[in-house]
C-alpha positions in Angstrom: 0.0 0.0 0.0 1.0 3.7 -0.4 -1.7 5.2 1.5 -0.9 6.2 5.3 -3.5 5.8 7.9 -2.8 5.8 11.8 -1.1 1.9 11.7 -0.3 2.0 8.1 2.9 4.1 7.8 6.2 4.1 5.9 9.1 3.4 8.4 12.2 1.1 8.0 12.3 -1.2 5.6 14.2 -4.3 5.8 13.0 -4.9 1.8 14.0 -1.2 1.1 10.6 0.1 0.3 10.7 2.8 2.4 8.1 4.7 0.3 5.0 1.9 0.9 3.0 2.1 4.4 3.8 -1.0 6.9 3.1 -1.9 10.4 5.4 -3.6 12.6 4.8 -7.1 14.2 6.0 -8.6 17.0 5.7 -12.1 16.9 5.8 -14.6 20.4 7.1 -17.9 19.8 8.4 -20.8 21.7 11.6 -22.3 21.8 10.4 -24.7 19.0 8.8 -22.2 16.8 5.5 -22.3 17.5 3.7 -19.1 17.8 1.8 -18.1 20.7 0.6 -14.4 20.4 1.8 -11.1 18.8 1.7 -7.0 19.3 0.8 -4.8 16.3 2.4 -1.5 16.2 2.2 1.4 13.8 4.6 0.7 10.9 6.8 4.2 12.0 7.7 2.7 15.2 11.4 2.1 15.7 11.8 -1.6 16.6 13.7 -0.9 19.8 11.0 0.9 21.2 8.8 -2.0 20.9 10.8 -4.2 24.0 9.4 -3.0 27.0 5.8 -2.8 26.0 5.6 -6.4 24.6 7.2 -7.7 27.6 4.7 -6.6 29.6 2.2 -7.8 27.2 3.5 -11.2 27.9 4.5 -11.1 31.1 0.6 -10.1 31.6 -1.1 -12.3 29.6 0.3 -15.8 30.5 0.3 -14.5 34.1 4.2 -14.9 34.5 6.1 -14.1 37.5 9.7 -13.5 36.4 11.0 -12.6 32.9 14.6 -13.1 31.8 14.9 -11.6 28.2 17.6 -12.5 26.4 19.5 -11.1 23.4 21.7 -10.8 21.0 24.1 -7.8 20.6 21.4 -5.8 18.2 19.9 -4.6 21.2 22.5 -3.9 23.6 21.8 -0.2 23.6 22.0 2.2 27.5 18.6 3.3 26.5 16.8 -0.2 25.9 18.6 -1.9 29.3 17.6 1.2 30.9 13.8 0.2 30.0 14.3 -2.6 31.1 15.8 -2.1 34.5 13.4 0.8 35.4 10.5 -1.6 34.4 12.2 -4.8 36.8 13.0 -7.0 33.6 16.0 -9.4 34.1 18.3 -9.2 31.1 21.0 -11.3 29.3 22.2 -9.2 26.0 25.2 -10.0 23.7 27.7 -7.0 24.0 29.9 -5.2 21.6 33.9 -5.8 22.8 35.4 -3.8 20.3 32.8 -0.6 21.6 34.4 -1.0 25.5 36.6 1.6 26.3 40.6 0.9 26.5 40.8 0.3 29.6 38.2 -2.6 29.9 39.5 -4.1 26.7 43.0 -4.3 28.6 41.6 -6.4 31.4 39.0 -8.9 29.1 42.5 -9.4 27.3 44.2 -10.2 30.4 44.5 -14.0 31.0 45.0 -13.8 34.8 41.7 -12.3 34.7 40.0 -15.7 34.2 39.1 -18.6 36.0 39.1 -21.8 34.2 35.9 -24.0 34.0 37.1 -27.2 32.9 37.6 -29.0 29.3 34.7 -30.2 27.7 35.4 -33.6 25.4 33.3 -33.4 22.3 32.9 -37.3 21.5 33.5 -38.9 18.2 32.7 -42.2 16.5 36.7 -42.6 16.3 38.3 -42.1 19.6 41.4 -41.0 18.3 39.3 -38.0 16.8 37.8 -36.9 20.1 39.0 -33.4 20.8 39.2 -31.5 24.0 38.1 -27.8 24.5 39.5 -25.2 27.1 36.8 -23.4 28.4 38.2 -20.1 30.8 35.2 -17.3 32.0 35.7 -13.5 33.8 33.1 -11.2 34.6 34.0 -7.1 34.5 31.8 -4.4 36.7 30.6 -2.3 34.4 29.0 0.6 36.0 26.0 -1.3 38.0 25.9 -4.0 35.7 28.3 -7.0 35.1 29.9 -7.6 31.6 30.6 -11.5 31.6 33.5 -12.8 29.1 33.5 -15.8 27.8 36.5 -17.9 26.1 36.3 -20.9 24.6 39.9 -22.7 22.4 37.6 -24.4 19.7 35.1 -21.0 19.5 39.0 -19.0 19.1 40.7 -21.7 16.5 37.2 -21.1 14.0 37.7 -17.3 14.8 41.5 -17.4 13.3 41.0 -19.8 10.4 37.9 -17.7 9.5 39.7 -14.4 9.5 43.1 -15.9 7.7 40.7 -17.1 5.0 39.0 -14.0 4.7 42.7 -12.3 4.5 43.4 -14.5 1.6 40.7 -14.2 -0.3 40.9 -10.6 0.4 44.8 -9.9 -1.0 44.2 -12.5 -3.9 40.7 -10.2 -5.1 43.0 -6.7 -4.3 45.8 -8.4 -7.0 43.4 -9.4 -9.3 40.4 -6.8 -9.2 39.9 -4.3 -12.0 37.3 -2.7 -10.0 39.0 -2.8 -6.5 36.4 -0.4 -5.0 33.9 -3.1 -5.0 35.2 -4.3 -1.7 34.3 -1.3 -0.3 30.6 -3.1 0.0 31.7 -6.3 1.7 32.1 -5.3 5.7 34.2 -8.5 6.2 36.9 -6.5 4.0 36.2 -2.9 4.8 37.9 -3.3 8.3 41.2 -4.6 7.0 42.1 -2.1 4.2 42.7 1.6 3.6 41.6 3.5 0.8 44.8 5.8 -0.7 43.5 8.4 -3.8 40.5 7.7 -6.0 41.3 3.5 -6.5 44.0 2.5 -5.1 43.0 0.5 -2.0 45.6 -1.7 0.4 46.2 -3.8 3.2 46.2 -2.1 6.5 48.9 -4.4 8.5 47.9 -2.5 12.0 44.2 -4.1 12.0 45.4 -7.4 10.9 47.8 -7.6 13.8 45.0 -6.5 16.4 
């Protein structure tokens, strides 16, 4: 639709069709996928502001007497755990490390920091396959709250062969690109290289060592 109403209005659009009216749905499922109920807003609304009033909406209607709401890092913002707090929702959201200050980074990069919890053995039909995993765990005040840090040897080893791979691909598409601003688009390359003149982009050795 074009036409705007009170519900029906253009807002952000995940499809990019920012000039057709929308609303905004939020949709309750469970942990399997099966949906139990849903809030309707007009489609202007930013979806951030949407947290605190369909929490309540389902805290209310299935009569619940605690709610822990847990997230990913898209909504780790001081004004959304703010709602939260001053409306008594628990919280568990996925934070940005590289948006900590200096200092912080300095101690979540500081091994003595941590306290080991054990290796976990992931089984394998061959025995001589079976690998172990060091799992290590800190937690950092961070102003009232507690920022808890996780580290994990099998989650670190993907980490590195994922970024060397993306470092190869990256230096053999920079020696063989005519069109070399084209990986300007793709974020997994923007944060390794720096852009000198009108086309000519290069390595930047600095972020690849941090």
């Amino acid at each position: 639709s074009f036409n705007e109403d009170e519900l029906k209005q253009n807002g952000y659009s995940k499809d990019m069709k920012f000039n057709q009216s929308q609303i905004l749905l939020a949709l309750f499922v469970t942990d399997k996928g099966l949906p139990i109920g849903y809030e309707v807003f007009p489609g202007s609304t930013f979806e951030g502001h949407t947290l605190v009033t369909t929490l309540t909406a389902l805290k209310k209607r299935y009569k619940l007497d605690d709610v822990i709401f847990v997230a990913d890092r898209g909504l780790f913002s001081e004004d959304n755990l703010s709602l939260l707090e001053s409306n008594g929702f628990k919280y568990i959201v996925g934070a940005r490390l590289k948006n900590m200050n200096k200092k912080l980074q300095s101690c979540i990069l500081d091994e003595n920091n941590y306290q080991s919890t054990g290796f976990v053995v992931h089984q394998r039909t061959d025995p001589n396959k079976q690998k172990e995993e060091r799992q290590r765990i800190a937690s950092f005040p961070v102003k009232h709250r507690y920022l808890v840090v996780h580290y994990s040897s099998r989650r670190a080893k993907k980490d590195k062969y994922d970024r060397n791979e993306a470092i190869e691909k990256l230096t053999k598409k920079l020696q063989k690109s005519k069109n070399p601003k084209s990986l300007l688009s793709n974020y997994g390359y923007k944060k390794y290289i720096d852009v000198e003149g009108d086309v000519n982009i290069t390595l930047n050795q600095e972020k690849l060592k941090s």
